[in-house]
N, C-alpha and C positions, 0 to 999 in steps of 0.2 A: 504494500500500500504506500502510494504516496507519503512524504516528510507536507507538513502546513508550510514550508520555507520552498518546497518545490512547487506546488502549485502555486503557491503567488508566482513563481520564477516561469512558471509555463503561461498562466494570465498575460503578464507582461513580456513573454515573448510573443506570444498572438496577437495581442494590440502592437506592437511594434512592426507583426509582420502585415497586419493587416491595413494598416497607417502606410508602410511601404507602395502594397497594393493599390490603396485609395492614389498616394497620388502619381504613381504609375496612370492609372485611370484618369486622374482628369490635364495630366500633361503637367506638372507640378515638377519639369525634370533636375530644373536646380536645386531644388529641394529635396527630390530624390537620391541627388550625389550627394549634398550635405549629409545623406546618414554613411556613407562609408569614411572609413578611416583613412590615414595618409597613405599606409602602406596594404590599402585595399588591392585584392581581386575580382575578377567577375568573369565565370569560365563557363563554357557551353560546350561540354565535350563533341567532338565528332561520332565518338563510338560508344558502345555499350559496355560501359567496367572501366572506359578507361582512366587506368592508373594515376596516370602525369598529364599536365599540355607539351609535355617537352618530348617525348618518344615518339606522336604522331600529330597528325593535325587536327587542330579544333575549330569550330565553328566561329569559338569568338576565348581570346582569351587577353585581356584588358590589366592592365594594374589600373591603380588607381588615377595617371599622365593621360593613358591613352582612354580610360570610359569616361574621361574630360572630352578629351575630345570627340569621342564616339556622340556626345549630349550635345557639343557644338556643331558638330555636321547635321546632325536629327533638325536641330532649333534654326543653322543658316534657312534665309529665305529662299535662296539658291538651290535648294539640296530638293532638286526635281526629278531623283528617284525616291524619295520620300514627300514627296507632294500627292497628291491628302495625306498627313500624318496618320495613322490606323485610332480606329475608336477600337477601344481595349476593356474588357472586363476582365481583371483577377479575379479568380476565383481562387484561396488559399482552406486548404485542408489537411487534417490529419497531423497537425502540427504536435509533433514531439520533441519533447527535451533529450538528446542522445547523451549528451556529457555537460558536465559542469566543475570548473576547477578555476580557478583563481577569479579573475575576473575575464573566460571565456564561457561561451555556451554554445554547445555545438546543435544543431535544432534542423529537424527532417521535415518537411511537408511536403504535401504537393499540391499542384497548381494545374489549373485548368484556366485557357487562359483564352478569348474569345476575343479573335480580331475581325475587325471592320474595314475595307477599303476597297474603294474602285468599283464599287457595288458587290462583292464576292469576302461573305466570309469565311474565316478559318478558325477552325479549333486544334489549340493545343494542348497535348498533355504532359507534364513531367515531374519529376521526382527533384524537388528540391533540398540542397544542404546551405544555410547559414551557418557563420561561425559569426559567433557574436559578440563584442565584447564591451565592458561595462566601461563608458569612461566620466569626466568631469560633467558631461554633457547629456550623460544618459546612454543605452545602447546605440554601439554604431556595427556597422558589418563591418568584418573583420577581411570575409572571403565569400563569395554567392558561386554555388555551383548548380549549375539549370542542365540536368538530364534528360533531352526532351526525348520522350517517347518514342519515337520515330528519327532522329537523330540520324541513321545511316540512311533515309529515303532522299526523295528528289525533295529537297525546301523549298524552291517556288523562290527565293529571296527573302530572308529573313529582316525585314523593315519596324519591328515592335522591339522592344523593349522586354525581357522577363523579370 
């Protein structure tokens, strides 16, 4: 059975991830990258199990420099293979606390994630891992890893945001 100091700690990770969510959904992107840390990741494997981003290729794999800039090309007005930006619904589920140690929390969900654009939508599914960590400021992500479901299939162009 749960500790009373874990589930507060799972509460407040589900508001954290679903606050994520939220403004994911309504385009909030600077505010988005304000929750990750200096020395953030945010990785989209290409394959199923994979290990590293460094032994094969990935979808997307960002420190914190470059999902700067991935947020600045999305928001250019210019950036007309992203013109309509996609209307997005998170959906976040199943959210578990996997580990917990100093000021880390390593936390699983998953997501379903319902894009909108060009009249034609898409549904995604995948297995999400946060690692979280507690700072001055409140939780920031530490590391985002987005397992999509379908991962090795033909993407179409991946234009949204997980």
């Amino acid at each position: 059975m749960p500790t009373a100091a874990h589930i507060g700690s799972r509460s407040e990770v589900e508001q954290f991830l679903y606050h994520e969510a939220w403004l994911l959904d309504r385009g909030r992107l600077d505010e988005w990258l304000g929750l990750f840390t200096d020395d953030a990741t945010y990785w989209i494997p290409l394959e199923a199990n994979q290990a590293d981003p460094f032994t094969t290729s990935s979808i997307v794999y960002d420190d914190r420099r470059l999902l700067e800039i991935r947020v600045r090309q999305f928001q250019h007005p210019r950036a007309h293979a992203r013109r309509p930006a996609p209307r997005t619904v998170h959906q976040v589920g199943n959210v578990q606390v996997t580990e917990s140690e100093g000021p880390e929390i390593r936390v699983g969900s998953t997501l379903i994630l319902i894009e909108y654009r060009h009249d034609r939508q898409r549904v995604w599914g995948a297995l999400v891992e946060h690692r979280l960590r507690r700072t001055a400021d409140g939780l920031r992500i530490a590391a985002k890893r987005v397992d999509l479901v379908n991962s090795e299939a033909e993407l179409d162009g991946v234009v949204c945001l997980f």
